[in-house]
N, C-alpha and C positions, 0 to 999 in steps of 0.2 A: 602266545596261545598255543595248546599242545593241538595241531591239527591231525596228531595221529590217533588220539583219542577217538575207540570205536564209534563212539556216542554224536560226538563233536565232526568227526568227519563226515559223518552221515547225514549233516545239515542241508535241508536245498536251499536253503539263503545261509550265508553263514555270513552277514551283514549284520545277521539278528544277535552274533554275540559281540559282547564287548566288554572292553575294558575301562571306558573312562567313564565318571562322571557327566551327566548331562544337568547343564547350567545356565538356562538365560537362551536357549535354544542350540549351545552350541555343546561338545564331545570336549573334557577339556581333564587334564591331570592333575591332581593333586600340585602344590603351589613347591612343595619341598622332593616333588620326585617318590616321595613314599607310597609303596605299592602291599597287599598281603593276599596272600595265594587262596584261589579257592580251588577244594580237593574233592574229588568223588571220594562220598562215605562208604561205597563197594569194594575199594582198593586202595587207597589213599592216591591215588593220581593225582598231579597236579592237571589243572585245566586251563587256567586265566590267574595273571599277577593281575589283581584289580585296584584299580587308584585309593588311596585311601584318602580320603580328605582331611582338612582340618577345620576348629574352630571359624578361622576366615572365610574359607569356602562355604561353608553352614551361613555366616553373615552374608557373605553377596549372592548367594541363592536367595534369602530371605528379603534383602534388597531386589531383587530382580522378580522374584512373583510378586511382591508391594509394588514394583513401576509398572508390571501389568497388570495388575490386578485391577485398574479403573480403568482401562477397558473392556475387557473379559468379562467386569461387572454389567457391563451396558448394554453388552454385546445381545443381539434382539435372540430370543429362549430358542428359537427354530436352528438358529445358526449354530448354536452349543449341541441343539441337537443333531445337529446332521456331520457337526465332527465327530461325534459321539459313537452317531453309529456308523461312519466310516471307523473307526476305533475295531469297533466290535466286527466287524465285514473283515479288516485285515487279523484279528484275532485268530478268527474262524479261517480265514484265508491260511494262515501259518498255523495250525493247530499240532502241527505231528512236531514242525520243529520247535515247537514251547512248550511240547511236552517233553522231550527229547534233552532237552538244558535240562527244563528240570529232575528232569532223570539224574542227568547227570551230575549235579549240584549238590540236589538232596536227596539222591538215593529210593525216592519212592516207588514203587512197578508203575512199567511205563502206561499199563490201563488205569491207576490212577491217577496219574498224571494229567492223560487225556480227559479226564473225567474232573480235574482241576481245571482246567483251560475251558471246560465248558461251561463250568460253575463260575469262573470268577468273568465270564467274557456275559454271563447271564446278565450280571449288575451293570456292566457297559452299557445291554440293549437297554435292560431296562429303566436306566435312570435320562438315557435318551431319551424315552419317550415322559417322562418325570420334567423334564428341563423347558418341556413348553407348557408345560399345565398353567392355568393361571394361577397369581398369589396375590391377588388383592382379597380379600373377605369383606363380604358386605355387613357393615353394621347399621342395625337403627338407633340414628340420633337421639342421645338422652335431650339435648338442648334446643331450644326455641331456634329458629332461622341458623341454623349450623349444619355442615355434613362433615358424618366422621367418615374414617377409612380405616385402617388397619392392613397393612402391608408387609411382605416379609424380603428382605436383601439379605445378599451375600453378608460373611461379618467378615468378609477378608480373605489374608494365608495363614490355610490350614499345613498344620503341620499332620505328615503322615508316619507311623512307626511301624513296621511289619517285621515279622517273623520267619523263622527260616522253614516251619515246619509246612505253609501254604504260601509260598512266595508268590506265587501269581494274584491266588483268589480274595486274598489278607488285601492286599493293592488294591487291586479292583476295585470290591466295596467300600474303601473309602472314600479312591481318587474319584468316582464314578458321579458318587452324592456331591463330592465338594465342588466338582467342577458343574455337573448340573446345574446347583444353586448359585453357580456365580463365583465363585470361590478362586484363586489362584493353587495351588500347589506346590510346597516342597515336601519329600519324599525321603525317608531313611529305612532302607531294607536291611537285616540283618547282613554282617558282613559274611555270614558263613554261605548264605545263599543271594548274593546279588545279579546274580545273571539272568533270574526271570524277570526283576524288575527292570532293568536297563536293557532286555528285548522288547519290555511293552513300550516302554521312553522311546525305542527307536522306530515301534509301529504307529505310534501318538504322532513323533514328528510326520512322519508319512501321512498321517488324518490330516494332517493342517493345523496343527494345534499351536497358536501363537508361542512366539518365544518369551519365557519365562512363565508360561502357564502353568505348564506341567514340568517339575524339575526333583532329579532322584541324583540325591550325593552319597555317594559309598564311602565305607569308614568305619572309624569304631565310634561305637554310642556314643559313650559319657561324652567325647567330645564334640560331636556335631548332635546329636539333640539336647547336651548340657547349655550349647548357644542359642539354642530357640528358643527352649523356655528361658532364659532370659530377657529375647528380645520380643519387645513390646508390641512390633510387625505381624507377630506372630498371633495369633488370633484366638485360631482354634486348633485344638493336639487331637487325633485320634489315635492310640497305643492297644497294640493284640501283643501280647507276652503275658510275664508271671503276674501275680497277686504283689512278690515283690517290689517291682520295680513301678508298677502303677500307682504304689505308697508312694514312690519319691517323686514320680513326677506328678502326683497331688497334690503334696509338697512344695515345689517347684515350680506349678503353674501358679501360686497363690500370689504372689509378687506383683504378675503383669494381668492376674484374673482373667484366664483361657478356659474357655468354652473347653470342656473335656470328655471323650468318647474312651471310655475303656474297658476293652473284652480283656478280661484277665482269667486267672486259673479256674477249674473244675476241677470236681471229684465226685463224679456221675455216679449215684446209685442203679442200680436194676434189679429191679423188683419182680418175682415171680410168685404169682399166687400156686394152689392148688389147682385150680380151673382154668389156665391159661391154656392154652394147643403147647402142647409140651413140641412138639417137630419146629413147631412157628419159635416159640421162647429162644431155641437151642442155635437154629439160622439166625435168627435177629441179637444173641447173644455175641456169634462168632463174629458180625459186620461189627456191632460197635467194640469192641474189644481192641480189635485187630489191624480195624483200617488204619492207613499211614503208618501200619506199622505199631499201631498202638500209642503213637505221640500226635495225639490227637487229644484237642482241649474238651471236645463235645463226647470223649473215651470213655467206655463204663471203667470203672475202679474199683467199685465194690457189688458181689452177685450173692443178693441176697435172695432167699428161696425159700417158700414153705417147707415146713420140715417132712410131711408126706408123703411130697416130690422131690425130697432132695437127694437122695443116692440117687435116682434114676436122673437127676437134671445132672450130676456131675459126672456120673460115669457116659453118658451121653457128649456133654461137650468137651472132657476130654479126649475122650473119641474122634470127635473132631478137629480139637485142635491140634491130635498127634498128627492129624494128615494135612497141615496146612505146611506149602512148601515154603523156603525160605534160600532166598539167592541176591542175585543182584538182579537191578530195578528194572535193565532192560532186556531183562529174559521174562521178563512178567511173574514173578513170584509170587504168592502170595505175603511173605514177609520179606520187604528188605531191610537195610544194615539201619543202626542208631542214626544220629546225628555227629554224634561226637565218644568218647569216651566218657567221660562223666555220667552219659545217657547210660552208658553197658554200666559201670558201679553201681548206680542207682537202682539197675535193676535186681543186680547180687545183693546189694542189701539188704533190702524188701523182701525178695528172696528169704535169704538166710534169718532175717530178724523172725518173719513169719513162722519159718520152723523150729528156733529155736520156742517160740513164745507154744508151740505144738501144735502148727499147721500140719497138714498132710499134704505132702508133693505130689501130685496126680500125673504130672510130665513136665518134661522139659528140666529149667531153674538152673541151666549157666549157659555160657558161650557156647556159640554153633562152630561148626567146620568151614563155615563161608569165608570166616574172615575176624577180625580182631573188635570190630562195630556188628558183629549179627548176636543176637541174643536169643536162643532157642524161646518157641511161643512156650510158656507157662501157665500151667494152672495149679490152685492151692487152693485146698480143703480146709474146711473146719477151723479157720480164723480168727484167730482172738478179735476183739474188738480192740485192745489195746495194743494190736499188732501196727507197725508202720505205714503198712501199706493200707489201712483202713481211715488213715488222717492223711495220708501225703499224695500226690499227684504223682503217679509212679511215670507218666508219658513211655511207654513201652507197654511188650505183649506179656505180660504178666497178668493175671488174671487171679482174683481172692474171689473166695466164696464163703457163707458164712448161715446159717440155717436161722429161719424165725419161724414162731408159734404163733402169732396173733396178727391182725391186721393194725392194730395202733402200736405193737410193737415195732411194726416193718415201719412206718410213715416216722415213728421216732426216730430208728436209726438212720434212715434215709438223711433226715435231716441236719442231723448230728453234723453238722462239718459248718465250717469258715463260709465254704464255698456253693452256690448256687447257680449253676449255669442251666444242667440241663439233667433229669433225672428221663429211667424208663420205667414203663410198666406193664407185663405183663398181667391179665386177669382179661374172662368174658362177661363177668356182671356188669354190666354196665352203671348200680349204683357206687359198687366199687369204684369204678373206674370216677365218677364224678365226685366222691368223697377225698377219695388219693389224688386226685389230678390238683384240688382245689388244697387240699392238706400241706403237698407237698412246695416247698420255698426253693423253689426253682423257678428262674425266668421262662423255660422252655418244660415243656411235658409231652414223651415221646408211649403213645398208648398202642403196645401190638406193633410196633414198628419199632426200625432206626433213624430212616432219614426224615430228616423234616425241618430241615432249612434252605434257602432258598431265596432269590431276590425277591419275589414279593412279603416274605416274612419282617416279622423284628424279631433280629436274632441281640440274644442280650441275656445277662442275667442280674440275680437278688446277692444281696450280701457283699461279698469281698469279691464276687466273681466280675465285680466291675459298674459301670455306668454309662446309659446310653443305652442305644440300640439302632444297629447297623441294618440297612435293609429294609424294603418296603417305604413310604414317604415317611415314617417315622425316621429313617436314617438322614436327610435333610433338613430336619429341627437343628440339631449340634453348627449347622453349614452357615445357618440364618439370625439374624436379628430379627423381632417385628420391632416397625413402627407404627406408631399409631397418630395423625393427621386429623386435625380437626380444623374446618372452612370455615370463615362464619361469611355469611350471604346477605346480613344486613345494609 
């Protein structure tokens, strides 16, 4: 571990980081010695050689939440809860330093970070208080001298897949529902950013969380979630990443038929009528645009605008987006570095394709001076429709904009895409707002605002953007079987 690292030295538990694997309740290494580095996206610092697991490791994790898993199933709802929200108590308790990893890890400003730790420590409270609720449901008897029931149980170990771009929050609301309902837990966090999940694993051991309850194996994909969807143990898969990879493990769970939760890609419209508070449009434009940096799956992509208002919306959030600063995460920037390279090409391309097709470059549109992962914020005028970045998930601060004439012209283009997660919309009519809200094939619809997710929501979208929905007691349907029990009394 690099203990000279600004970020890393400035831990006041520095127990919370680690390197290995958590397995069956015990800290353990990959079986072959096989280790791969994870680096701050800031500077490429190394931080932590992290165990990388293999195939076998993925099976005796899967083995080890299966042999607990029929207790933890049994285990009385009050007890779930109060580990739960010991869970959430040492969460909050260590908040600076799980913000502080993942600064480090993934590069985001460290007030988002915090603001990560608060969000995904939400789903811990709130699925504690979830975890005693009753789950019988009262039915009336169709049949003569008979009582039915209807009942819901765990359906097992859930498999969990998360992302590098929300390493905490991505965790949380899955682990949060699974284990509420009963559920065992294994865990596969992106290798690029594993150090948020294997600080929660070692605040959970600290909750009291039986061994093999909760269990997070580091590694690369194909190989350790290629062996769970094989294995039959395996129950139920919840997966947050691309549109991609949610096809194969569709796929993939067909075989042993797994209960499937899947937040996959967006390509957020934002909608700006003529009548909207143009000051409000322009604030609520630069929050979704921007946050995480703009590798955010709930991220606008396409800024569509009356044509009326449209020099003044664009010379306006140019404006503002030439003053959004950009550094590393723990200086509090408003943007920090990519994730990776691939992330910065992506952005150039998008870029360049849009101009080439006769965008107008407003600002920004290459690399920053931070560093080799910063990508200066961008915005882009007058956008073709057949421009790349009006089909593709740019996950970065690049920002297209594009002028419409009609209200059924906006709700058309709006919808034009694969993907359905979550659209915005500006306008103060409020028949507007109940015609668009209702038009638009989006799981999620954000009116006058940006934020609006949350543990008591279902967060979730339509189309290719996935299946399921996280959060709120709807995220514990995926966790559960009903059974349904008929007495006869004669």
């Amino acid at each position: 571990m690099n203990s000279d690292h600004p970020i890393l030295a400035a831990l006041d538990d520095p127990e919370l980081l680690r390197a290995k694997a958590y397995l069956g309740g015990a800290w353990i290494e990959a079986r072959d010695g096989r280790t791969k580095p994870v680096t701050d996206p800031a500077d490429g610092t190394e931080l932590v050689w992290v165990s990388c697991m293999g195939v076998a490791d993925a099976q005796l994790a899967a083995k080890a939440a299966d042999d607990a898993w029929q207790d933890w199933a049994v285990t009385l709802p009050q007890e779930r809860m109060a580990i739960l929200r010991r869970w959430f108590d040492l969460m909050m308790e260590h908040r600076e330093d799980l913000a502080r990893i993942m600064t480090a890890e993934q590069g985001k400003p460290i007030s988002e970070a915090r603001g990560e730790i608060d969000y995904g420590a939400a789903f811990v409270e709130f699925y504690a208080e979830e975890a005693r609720r009753p789950n019988i449901e009262s039915v009336t008897s169709h049949l003569p001298d008979a009582e039915v029931e209807v009942w819901r149980e765990p359906v097992g170990v859930a498999a969990l897949i998360t992302p590098w771009n929300f390493p905490c929050a991505m965790l949380t609301r899955k682990a949060a529902a699974a284990l509420a309902a009963g559920c065992t837990v294994v865990a596969h966090p992106s290798i690029e950013t594993p150090l948020s999940a294997l600080a929660l694993a070692k605040l959970a051991e600290r909750a009291g969380m039986p061994d093999g309850v909760f269990n997070v194996i580091t590694g690369d994909a194909p190989e350790i979630v290629g062996a769970w969807m094989e294995d039959p143990r395996i129950r139920a898969v919840s997966f947050t990443g691309s549109t991609e990879v949610g096809r194969l493990l569709y796929r993939q769970g067909a075989d042993t038929i797994k209960r499937l939760v899947l937040e996959l890609g967006g390509h957020a419209p934002f909608v700006v009528f003529a009548d909207a508070d143009m000051d409000q449009a322009v604030d609520e434009a630069i929050k979704a645009k921007f946050a995480t940096s703009g590798q955010d799956c709930l991220g606008a992509n396409r800024f569509l605008v009356e044509r009326s208002v449209y020099e003044d919306f664009c010379t306006a959030f140019a404006e503002r987006t030439r003053a959004l600063t950009v550094g590393k995460g723990i200086d509090d920037p408003d943007i920090g570095p990519l994730m990776n390279a691939g992330a910065v090409a992506k952005q150039r391309e998008h870029v360049e394709d849009a101009k080439a097709k006769g965008a107008r470059l407003l600002c920004g549109g290459g690399g920053h001076a931070a560093g080799e992962l910063f990508f200066e914020p961008t915005v882009l005028a007058d956008v073709p429709e057949d421009a790349l970045i009006m089909h593709e998930e740019t996950f970065g601060p690049v920002a297209a904009i594009a002028p419409f004439d009609t209200e059924q012209e906006a709700i058309t283009r709006a919808n034009a895409t694969e993907y359905g997660l979550v659209a915005y919309l500006h306008t103060q009519d409020p028949r507007r707002i109940y015609r668009a809200s209702r038009a638009m094939r989006f799981g999620m619809v954000a009116v006058n605002r940006t934020k609006v997710t949350g543990a008591p929501i279902p967060f979730g979208g339509m189309k290719q953007s996935g299946l399921g929905r996280e959060g709120s007691r709807l995220g514990l349907e995926a966790f559960t079987e009903v059974k349904y029990v008929c007495r006869d009394w004669a």
